[in-house]
DSSP file (Angstrom, degrees, kcal/mol; ACC not computed):
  #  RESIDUE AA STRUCTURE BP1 BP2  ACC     N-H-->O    O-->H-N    N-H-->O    O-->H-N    TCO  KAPPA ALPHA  PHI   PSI    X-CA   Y-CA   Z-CA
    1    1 A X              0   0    0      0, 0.0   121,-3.8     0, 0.0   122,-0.5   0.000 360.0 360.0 360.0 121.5  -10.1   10.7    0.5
    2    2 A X        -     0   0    0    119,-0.2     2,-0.2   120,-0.1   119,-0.2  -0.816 360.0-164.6-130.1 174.9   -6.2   11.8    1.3
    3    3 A X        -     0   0    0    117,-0.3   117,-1.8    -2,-0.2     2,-0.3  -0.918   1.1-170.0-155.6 143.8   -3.3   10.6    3.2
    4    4 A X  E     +A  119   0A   0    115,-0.2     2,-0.4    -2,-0.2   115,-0.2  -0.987  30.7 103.8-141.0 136.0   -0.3   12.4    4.2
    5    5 A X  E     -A  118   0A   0    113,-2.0   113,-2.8    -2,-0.3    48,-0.2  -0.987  63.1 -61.4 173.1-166.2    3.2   10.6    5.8
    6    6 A X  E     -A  117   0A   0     -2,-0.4    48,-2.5   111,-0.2     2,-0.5  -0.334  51.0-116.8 -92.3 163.5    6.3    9.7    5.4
    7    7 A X  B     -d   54   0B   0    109,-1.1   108,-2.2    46,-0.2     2,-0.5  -0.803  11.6-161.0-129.4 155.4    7.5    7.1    2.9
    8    8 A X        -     0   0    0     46,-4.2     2,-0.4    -2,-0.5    48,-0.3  -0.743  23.0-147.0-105.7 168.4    9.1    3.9    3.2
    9    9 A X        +     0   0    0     -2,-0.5    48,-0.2    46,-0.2     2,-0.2  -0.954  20.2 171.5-136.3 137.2   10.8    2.8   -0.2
   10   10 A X        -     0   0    0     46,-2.0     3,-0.1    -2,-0.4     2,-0.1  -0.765  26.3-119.3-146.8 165.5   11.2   -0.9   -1.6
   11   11 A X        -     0   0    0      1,-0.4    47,-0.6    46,-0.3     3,-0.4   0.141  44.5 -55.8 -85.0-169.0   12.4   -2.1   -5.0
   12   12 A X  S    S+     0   0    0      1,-0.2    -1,-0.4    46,-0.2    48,-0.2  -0.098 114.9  22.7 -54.8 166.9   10.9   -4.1   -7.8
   13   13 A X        +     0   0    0     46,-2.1     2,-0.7     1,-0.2    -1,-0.2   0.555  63.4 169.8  51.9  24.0    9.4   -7.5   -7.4
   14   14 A X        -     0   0    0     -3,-0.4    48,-1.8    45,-0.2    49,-0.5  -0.663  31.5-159.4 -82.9 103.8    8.6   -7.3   -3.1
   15   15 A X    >>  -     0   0    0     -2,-0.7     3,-2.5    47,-0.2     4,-0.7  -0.607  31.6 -88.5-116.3 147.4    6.6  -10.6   -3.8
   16   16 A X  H 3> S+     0   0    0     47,-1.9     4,-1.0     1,-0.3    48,-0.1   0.442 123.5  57.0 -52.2  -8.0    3.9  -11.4   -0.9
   17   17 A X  H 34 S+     0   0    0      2,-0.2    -1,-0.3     4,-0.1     5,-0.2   0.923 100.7  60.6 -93.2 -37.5    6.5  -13.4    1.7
   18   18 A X  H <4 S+     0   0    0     -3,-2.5    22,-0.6     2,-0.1    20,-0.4   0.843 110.8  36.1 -22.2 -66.5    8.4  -10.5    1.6
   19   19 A X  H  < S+     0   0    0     -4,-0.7    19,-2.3     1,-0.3     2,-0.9   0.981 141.0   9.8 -61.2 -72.1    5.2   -8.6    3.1
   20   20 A X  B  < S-G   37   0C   0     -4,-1.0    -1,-0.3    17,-0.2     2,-0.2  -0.788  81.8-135.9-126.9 112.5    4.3  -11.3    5.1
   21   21 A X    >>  -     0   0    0     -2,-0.9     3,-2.7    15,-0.7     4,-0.6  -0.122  17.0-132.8 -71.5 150.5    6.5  -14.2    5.6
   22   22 A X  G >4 S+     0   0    0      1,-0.4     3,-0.9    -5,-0.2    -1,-0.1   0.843 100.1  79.6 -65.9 -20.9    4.5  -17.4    5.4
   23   23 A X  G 34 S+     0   0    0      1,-0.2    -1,-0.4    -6,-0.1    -2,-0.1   0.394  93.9  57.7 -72.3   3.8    6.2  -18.8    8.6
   24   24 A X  G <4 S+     0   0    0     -3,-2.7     2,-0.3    -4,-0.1    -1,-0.2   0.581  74.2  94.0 -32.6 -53.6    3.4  -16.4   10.3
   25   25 A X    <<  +     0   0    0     -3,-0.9    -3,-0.1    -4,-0.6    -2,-0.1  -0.239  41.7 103.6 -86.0  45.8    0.2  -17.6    9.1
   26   26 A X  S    S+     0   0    0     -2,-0.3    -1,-0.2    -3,-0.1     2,-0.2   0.288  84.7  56.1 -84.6   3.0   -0.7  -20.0   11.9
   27   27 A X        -     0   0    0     -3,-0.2    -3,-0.0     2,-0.1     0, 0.0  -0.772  61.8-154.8-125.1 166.1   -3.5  -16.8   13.1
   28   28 A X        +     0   0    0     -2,-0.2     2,-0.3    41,-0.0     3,-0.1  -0.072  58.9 122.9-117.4  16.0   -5.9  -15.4   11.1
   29   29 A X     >  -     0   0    0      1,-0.2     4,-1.3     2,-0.0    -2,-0.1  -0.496  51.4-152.7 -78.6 142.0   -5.6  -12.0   13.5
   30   30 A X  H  > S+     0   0    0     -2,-0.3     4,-1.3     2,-0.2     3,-0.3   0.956  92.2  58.1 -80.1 -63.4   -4.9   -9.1   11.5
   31   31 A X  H  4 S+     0   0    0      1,-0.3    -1,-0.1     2,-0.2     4,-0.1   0.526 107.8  44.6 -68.2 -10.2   -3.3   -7.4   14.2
   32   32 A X  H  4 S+     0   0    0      2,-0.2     3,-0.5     1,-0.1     4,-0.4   0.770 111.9  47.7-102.2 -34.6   -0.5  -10.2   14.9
   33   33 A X  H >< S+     0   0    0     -4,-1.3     3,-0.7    -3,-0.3    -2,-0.2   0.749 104.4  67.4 -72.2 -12.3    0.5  -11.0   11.5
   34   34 A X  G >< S+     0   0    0     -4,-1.3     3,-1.3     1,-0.2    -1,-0.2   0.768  89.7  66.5 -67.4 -36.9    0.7   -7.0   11.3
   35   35 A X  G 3  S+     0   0    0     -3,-0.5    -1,-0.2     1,-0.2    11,-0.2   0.886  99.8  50.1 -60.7 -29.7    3.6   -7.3   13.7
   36   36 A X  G X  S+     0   0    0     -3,-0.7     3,-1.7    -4,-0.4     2,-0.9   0.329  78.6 138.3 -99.7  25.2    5.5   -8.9   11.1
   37   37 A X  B <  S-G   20   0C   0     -3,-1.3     9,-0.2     1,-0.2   -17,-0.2  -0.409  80.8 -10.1 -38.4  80.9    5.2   -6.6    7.9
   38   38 A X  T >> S+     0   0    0    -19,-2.3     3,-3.7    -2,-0.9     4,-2.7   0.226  90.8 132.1 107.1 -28.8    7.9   -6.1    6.1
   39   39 A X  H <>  +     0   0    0     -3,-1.7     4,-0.6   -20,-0.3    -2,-0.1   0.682  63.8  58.6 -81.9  -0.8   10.3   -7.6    8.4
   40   40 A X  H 34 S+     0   0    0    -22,-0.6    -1,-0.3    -4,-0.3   -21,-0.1   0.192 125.4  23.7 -78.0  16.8   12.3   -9.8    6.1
   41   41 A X  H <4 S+     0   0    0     -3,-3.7    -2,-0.2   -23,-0.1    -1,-0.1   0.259 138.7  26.2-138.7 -19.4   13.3   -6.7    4.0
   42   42 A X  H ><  -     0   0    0     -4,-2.7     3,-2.1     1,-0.1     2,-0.4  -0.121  64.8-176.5-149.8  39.4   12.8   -4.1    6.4
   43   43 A X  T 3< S+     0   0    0     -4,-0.6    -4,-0.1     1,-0.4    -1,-0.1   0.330  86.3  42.8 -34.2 -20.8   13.1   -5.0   10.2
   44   44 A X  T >  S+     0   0    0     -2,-0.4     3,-0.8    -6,-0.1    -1,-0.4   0.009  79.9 108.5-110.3  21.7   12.3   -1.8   11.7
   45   45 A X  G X> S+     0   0    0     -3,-2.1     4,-2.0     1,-0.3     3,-1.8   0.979  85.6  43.2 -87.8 -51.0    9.1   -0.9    9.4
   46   46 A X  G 34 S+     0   0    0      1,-0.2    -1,-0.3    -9,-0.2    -2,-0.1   0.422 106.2  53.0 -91.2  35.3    6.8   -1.6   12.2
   47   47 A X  G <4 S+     0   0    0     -3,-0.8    -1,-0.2     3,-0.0    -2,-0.2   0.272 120.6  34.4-109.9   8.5    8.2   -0.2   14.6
   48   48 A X  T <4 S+     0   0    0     -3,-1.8    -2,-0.2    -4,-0.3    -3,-0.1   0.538  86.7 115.8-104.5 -38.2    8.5    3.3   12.4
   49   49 A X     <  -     0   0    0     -4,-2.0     2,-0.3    -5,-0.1    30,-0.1  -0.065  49.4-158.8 -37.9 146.3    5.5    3.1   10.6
   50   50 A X    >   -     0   0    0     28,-0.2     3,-2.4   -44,-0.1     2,-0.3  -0.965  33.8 -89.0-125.2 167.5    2.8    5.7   11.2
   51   51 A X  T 3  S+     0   0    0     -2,-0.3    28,-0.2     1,-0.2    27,-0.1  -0.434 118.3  11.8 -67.5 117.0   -0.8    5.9   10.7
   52   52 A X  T 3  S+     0   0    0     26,-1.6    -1,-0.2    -2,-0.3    27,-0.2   0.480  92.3 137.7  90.8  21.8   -1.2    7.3    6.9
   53   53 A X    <   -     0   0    0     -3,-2.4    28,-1.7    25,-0.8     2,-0.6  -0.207  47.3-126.4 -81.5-162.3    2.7    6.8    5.8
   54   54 A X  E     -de   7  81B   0    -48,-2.5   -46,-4.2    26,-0.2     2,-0.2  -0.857  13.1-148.8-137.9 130.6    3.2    5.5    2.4
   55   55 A X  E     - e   0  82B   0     26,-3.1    28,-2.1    -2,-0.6     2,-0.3  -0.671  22.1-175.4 -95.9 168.7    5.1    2.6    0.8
   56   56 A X  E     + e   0  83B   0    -48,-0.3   -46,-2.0    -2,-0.2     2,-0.3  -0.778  10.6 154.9-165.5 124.3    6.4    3.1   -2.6
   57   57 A X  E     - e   0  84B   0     26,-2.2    28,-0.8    -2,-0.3    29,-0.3  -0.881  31.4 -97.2-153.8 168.3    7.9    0.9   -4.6
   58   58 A X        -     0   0    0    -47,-0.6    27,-0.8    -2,-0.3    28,-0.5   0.301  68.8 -26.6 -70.8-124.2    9.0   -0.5   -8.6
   59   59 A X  S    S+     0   0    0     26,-0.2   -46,-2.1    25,-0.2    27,-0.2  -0.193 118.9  19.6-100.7 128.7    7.6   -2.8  -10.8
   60   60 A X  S >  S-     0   0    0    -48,-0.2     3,-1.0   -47,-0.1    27,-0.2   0.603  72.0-170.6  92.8   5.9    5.5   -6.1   -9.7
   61   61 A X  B 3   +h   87   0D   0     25,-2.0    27,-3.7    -3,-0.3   -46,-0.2  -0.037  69.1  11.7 -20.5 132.3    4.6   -4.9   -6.1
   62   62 A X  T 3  S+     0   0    0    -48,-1.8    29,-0.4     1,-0.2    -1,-0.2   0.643  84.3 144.1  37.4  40.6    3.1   -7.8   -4.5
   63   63 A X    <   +     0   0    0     -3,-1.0   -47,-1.9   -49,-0.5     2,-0.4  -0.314  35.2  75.2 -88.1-178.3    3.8  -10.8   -6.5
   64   64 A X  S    S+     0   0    0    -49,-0.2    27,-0.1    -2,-0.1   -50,-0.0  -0.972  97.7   2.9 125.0-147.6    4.5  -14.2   -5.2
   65   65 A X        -     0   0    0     -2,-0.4   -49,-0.2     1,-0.1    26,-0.1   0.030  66.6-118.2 -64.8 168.6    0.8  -16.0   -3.8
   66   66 A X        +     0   0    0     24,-0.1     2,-0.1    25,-0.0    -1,-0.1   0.216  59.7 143.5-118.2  25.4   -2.1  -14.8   -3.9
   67   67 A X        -     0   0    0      1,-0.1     4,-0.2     3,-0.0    27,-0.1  -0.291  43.5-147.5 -51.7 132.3   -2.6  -14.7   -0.3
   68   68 A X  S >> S+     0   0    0     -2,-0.1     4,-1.5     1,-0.1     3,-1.2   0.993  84.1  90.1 -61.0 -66.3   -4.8  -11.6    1.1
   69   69 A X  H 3> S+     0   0    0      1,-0.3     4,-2.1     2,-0.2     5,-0.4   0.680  83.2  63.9  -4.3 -77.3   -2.8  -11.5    4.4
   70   70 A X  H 3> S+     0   0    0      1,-0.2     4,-0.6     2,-0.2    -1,-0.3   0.581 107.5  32.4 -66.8  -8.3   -0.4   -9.0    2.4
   71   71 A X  H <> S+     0   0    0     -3,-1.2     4,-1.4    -4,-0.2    -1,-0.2   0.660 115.6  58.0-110.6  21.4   -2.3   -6.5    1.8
   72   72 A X  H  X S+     0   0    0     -4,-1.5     4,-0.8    -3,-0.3     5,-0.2   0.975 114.5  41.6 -46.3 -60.7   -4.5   -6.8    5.1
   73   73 A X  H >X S+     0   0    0     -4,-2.1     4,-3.0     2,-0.2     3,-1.6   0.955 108.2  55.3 -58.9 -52.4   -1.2   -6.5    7.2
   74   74 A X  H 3<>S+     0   0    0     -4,-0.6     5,-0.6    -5,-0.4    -1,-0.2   0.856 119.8  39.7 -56.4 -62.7    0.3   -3.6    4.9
   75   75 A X  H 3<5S+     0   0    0     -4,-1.4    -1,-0.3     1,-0.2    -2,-0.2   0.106 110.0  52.2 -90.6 -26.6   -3.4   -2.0    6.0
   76   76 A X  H <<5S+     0   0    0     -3,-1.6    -1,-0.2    -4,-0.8    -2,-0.2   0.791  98.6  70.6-106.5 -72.2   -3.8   -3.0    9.7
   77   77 A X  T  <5S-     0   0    0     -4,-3.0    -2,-0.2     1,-0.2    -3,-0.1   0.673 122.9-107.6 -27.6 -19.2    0.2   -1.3   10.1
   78   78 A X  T   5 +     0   0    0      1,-0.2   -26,-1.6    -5,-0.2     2,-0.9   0.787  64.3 166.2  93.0  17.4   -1.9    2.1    9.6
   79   79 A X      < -     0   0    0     -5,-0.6    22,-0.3    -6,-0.2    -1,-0.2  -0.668  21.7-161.4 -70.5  95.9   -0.3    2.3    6.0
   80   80 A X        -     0   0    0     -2,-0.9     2,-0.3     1,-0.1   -26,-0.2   0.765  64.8 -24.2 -45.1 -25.9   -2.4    5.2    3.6
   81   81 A X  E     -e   54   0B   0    -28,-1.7   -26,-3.1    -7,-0.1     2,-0.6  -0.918  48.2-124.4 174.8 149.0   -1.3    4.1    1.0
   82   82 A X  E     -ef  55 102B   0     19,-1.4    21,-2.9    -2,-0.3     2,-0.4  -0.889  20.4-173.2-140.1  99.7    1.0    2.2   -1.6
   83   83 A X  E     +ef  56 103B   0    -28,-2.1   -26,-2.2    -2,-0.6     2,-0.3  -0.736  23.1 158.2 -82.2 135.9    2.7    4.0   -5.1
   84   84 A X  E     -ef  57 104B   0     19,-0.9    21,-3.3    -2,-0.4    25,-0.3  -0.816  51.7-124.2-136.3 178.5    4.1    1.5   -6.8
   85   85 A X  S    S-     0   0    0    -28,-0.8   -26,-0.2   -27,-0.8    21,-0.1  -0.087  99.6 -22.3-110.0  22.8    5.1    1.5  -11.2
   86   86 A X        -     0   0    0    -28,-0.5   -25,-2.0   -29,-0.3    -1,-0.4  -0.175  62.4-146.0 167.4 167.8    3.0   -1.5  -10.8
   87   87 A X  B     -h   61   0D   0    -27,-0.2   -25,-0.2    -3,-0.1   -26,-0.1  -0.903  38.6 -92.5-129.4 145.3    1.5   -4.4   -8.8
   88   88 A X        -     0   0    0    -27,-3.7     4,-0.4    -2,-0.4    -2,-0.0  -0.420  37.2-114.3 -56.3 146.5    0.7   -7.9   -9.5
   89   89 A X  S >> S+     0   0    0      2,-0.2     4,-2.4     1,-0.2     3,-0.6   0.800 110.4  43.9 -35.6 -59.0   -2.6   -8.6  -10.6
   90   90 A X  H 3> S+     0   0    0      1,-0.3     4,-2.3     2,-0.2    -1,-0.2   0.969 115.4  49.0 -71.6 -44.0   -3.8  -10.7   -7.4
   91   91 A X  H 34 S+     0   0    0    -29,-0.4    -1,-0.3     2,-0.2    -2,-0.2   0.548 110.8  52.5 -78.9   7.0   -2.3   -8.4   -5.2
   92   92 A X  H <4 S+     0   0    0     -3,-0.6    -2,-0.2    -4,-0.4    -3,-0.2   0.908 115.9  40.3 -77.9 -51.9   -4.2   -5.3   -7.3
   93   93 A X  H >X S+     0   0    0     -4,-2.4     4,-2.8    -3,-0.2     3,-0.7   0.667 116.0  51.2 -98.8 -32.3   -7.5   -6.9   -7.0
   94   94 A X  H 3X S+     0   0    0     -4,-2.3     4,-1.1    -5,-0.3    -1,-0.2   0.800 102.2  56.4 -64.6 -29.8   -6.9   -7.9   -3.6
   95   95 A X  H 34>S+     0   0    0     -5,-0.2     5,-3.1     2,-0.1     4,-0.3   0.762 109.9  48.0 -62.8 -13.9   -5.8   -4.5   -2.3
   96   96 A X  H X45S+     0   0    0     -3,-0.7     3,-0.8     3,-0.2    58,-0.2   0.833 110.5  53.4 -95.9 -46.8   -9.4   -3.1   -3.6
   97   97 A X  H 3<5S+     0   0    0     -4,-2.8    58,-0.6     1,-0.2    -2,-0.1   0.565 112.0  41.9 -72.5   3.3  -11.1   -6.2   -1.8
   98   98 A X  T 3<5S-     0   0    0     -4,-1.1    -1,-0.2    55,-0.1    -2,-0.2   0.563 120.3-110.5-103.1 -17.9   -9.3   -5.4    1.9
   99   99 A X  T < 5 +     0   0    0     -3,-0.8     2,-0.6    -4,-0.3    -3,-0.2   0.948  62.7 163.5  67.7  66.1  -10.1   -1.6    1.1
  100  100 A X      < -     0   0    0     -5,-3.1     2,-0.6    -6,-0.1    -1,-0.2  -0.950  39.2-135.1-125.5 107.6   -6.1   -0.8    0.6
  101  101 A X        +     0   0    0     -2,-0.6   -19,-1.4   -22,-0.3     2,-0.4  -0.600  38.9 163.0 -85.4 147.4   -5.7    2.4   -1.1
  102  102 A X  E     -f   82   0B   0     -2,-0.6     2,-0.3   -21,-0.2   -19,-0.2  -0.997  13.3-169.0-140.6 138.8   -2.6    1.6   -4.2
  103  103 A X  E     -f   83   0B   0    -21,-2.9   -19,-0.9    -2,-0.4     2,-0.4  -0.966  20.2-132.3-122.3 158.9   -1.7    3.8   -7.3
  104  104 A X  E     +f   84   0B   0     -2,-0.3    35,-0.4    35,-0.3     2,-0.2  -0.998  35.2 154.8-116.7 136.5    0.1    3.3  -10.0
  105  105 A X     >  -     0   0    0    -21,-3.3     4,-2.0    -2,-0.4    33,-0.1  -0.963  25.1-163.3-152.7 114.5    2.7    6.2  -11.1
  106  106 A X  T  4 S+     0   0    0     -2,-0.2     4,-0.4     2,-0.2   -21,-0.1   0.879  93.5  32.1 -42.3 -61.7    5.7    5.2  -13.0
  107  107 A X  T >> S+     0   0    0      2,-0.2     3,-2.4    30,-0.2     4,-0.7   0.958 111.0  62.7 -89.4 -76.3    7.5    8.8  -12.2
  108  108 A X  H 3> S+     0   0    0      1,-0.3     4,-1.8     2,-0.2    -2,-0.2   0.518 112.4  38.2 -39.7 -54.1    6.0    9.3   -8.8
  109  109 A X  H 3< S+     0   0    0     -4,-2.0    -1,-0.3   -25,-0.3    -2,-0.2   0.548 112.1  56.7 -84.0  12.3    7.9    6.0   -7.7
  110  110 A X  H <4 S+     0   0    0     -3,-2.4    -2,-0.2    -4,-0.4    -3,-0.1   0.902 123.1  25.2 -64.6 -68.6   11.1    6.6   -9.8
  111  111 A X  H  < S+     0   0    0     -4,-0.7     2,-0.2     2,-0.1    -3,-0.2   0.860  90.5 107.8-116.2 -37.6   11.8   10.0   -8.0
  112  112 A X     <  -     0   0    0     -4,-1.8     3,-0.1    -5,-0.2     6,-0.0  -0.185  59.9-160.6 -12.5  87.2    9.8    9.5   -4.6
  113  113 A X        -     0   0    0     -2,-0.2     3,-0.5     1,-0.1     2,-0.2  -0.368  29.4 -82.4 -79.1 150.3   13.2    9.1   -2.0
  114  114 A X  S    S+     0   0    0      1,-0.2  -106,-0.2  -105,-0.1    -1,-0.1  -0.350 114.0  20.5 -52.9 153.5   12.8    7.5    1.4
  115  115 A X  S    S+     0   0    0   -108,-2.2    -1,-0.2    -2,-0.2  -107,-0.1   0.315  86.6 146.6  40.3   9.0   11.6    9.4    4.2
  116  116 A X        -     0   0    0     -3,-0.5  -109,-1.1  -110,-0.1     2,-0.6   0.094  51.3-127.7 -16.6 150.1   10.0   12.0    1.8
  117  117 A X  E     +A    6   0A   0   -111,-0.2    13,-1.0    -3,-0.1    14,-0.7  -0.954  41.3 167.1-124.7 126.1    6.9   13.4    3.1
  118  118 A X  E     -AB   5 129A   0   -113,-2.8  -113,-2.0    -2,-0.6     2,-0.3  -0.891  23.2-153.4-132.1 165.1    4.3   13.0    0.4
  119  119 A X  E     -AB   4 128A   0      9,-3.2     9,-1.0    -2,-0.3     2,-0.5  -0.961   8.8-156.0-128.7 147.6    0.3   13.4    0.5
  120  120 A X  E     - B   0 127A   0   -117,-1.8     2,-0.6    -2,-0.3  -117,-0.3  -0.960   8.4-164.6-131.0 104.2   -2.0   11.4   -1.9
  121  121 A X    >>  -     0   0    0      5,-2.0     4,-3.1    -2,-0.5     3,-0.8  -0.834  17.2-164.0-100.1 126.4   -5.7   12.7   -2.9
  122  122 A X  T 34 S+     0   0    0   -121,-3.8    -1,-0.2    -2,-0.6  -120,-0.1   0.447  78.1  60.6 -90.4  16.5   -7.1    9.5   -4.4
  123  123 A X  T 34 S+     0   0    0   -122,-0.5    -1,-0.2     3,-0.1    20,-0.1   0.541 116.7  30.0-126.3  25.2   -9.9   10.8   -6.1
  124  124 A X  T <4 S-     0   0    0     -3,-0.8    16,-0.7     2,-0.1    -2,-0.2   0.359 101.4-127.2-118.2 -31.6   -7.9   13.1   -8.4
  125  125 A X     <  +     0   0    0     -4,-3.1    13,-1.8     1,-0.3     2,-0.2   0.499  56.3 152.9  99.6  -4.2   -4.6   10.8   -8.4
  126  126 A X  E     - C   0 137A   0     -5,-0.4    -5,-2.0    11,-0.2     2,-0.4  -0.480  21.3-176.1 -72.4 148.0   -2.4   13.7   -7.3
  127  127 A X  E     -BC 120 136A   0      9,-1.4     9,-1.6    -7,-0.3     2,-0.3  -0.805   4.9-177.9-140.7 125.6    0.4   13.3   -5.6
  128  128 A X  E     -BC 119 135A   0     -9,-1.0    -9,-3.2    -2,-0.4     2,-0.8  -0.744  21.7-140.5-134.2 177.7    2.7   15.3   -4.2
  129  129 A X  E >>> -BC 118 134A   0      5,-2.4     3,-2.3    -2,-0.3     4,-1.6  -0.730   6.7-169.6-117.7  98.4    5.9   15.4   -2.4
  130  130 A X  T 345S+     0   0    0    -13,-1.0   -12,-0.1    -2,-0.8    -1,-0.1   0.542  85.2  58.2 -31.7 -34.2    6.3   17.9    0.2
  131  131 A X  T 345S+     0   0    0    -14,-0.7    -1,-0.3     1,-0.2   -13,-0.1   0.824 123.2  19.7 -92.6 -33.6    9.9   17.4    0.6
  132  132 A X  T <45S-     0   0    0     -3,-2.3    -2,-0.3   -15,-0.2    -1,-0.2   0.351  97.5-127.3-124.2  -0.1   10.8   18.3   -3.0
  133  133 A X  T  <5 +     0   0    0     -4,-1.6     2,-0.3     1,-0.2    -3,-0.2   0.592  62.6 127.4  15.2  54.1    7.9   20.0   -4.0
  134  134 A X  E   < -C  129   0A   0     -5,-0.6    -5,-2.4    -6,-0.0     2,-0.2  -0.810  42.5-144.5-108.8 138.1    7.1   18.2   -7.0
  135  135 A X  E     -C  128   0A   0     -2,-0.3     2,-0.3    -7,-0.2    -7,-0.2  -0.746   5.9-157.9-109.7 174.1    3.6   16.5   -8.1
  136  136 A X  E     -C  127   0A   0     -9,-1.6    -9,-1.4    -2,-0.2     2,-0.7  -0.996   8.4-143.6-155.0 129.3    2.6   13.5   -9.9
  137  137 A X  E     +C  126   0A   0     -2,-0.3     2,-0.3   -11,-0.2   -11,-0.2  -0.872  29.5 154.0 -84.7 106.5   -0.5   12.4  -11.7
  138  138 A X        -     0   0    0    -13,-1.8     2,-0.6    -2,-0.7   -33,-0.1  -0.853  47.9 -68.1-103.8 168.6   -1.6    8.9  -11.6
  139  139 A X        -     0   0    0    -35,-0.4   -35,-0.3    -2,-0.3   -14,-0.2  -0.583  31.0-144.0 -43.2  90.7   -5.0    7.5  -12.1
  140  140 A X        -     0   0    0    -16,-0.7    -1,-0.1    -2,-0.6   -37,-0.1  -0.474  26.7-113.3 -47.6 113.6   -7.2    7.9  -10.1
  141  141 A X        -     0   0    0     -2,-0.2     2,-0.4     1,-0.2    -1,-0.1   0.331  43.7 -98.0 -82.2-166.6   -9.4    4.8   -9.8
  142  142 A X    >>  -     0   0    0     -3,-0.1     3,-2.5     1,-0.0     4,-1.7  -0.853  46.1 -88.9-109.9 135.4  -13.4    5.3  -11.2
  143  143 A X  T 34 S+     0   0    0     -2,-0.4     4,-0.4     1,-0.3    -2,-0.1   0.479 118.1  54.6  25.1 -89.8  -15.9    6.0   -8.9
  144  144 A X  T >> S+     0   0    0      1,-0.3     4,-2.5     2,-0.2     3,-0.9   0.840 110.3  53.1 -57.7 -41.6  -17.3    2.3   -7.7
  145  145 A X  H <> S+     0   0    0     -3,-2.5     4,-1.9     1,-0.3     5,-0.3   0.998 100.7  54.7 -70.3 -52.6  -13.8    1.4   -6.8
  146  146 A X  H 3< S+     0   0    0     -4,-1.7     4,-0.4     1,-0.2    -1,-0.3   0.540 104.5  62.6 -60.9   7.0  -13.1    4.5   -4.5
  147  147 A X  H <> S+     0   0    0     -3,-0.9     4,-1.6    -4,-0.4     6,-0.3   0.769 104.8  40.2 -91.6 -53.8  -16.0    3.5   -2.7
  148  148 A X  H  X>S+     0   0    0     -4,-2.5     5,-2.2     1,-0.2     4,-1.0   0.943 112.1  51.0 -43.7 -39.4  -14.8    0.1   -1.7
  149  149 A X  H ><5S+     0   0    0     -4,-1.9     3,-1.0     1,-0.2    -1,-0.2   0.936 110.7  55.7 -86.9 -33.4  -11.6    1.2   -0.9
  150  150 A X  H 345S+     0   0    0     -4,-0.4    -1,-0.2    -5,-0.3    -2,-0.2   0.804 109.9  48.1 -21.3 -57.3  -13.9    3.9    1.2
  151  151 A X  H 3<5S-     0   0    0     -4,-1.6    -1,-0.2    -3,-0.3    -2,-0.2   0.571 125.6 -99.6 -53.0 -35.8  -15.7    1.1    3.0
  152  152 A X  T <<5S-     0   0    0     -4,-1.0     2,-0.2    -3,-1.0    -3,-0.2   0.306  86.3 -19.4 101.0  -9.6  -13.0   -0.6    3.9
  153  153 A X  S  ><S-     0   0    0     -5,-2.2     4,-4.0    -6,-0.3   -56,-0.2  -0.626  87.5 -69.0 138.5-176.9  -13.0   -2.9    1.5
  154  154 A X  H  > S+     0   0    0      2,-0.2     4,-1.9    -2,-0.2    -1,-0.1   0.989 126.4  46.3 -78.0 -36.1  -15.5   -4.7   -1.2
  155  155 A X  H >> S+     0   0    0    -58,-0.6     3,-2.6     1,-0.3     4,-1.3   0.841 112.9  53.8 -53.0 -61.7  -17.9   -6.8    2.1
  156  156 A X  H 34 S+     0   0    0      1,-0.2    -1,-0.3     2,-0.2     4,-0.2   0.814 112.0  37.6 -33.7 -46.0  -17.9   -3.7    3.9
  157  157 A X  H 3< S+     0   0    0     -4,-4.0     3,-0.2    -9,-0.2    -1,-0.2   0.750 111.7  56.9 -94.1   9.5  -19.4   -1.7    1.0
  158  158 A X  H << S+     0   0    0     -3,-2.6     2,-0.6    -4,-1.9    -2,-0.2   0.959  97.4  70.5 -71.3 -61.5  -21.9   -4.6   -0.3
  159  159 A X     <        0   0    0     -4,-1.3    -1,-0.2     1,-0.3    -2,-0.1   0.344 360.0 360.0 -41.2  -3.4  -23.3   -4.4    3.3
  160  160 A X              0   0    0     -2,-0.6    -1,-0.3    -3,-0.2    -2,-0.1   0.156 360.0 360.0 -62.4 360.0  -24.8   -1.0    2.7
C-alpha cells in the first residue's frame, strides 16, 4: 500500500476542532463535514487538497476530543496519509478504526517542508521526499493493522 502527493504542513498540538470544528457536527455525512477540514488553521486546504497528498505535522497530532469525525474528514478529503512525530492516543486508535493511514517519524516531520512531494510505502515505513531526495524510516505498522487500514477501516475488515 503507497501514496504519493504533495504535503500540507501543520505544527504541534492540531487538536481535533482544529480538524473539524465542532460548530459542524449537526450531519453525520462524511462528505459535508469534509468540506470543512482544516479550515480554522488552513482555509484553502480543501480546496487544494488532492487525492493521496499528505499532512505532516509535530508532536500531539489530533488531540483535543475523541471524536472520530477528525480522522474520517481528514480521509473523505482524499488525504494518503498523515506523518506526524506523534499523535494522540484517541486519535491513533481512531485513525486505524476509520482505515486512515498515519506514521510516526520524528525526522521525516522535522525536515518534510510544505508543498514537498513525498511518497509513503506503508508496509516498509519508507518515506521519501521527492523534492529533496532524502528518505525516512518509520514503523511500519504489523501486519493485522495494515489490513484494517487496507479495508478501510476495522468494520470493513471484520466483515470479511
Amino acid at each position: 500500500m503507497n501514496t504519493k502527493g504533495k504535503v500540507f504542513k501543520y505544527p504541534d498540538n492540531v487538536d481535533t476542532d482544529v480538524i473539524i470544528p465542532a460548530r459542524y457536527l449537526n450531519t453525520a455525512d462524511a462528505n459535508e463535514l469534509a468540506k470543512h477540514c482544516m479550515e480554522d488553521i488552513d482555509t484553502t486546504f480543501v480546496e487544494k487538497v488532492s487525492k493521496g497528498d499528505v499532512m505532516v505535522a509535530g508532536w500531539n497530532f489530533g488531540c483535543g476530543s475523541s471524536r472520530e469525525h477528525a480522522p474520517l474528514v481528514i480521509k473523505t478529503c482524499g488525504t494518503g496519509c498523515v506523518i506526524a512525530k506523534s499523535f494522540a492516543r484517541i486519535f491513533y486508535r481512531n485513525a486505524i478504526n476509520i482505515g486512515l493511514p498515519i506514521l510516526e517519524c520524528e525526522e521525516a516531520a522535522e525536515e518534510i517542508n510544505a508543498n514537498d512531494e513525498v511518497s509513503v510505502d506503508f508496509d516498509t515505513g519508507v518515506i521519501t521526499n521527492h523534492t529533496t531526495g532524502k528518505t525516512y524510516k518509520a514503523q511500519p505498522f504489523p501486519e493485522f493493522i495494515q489490513n484494517i487500514i487496507r479495508k478501510g477501516g476495522l468494520l470493513a475488515s471484520l466483515k470479511e
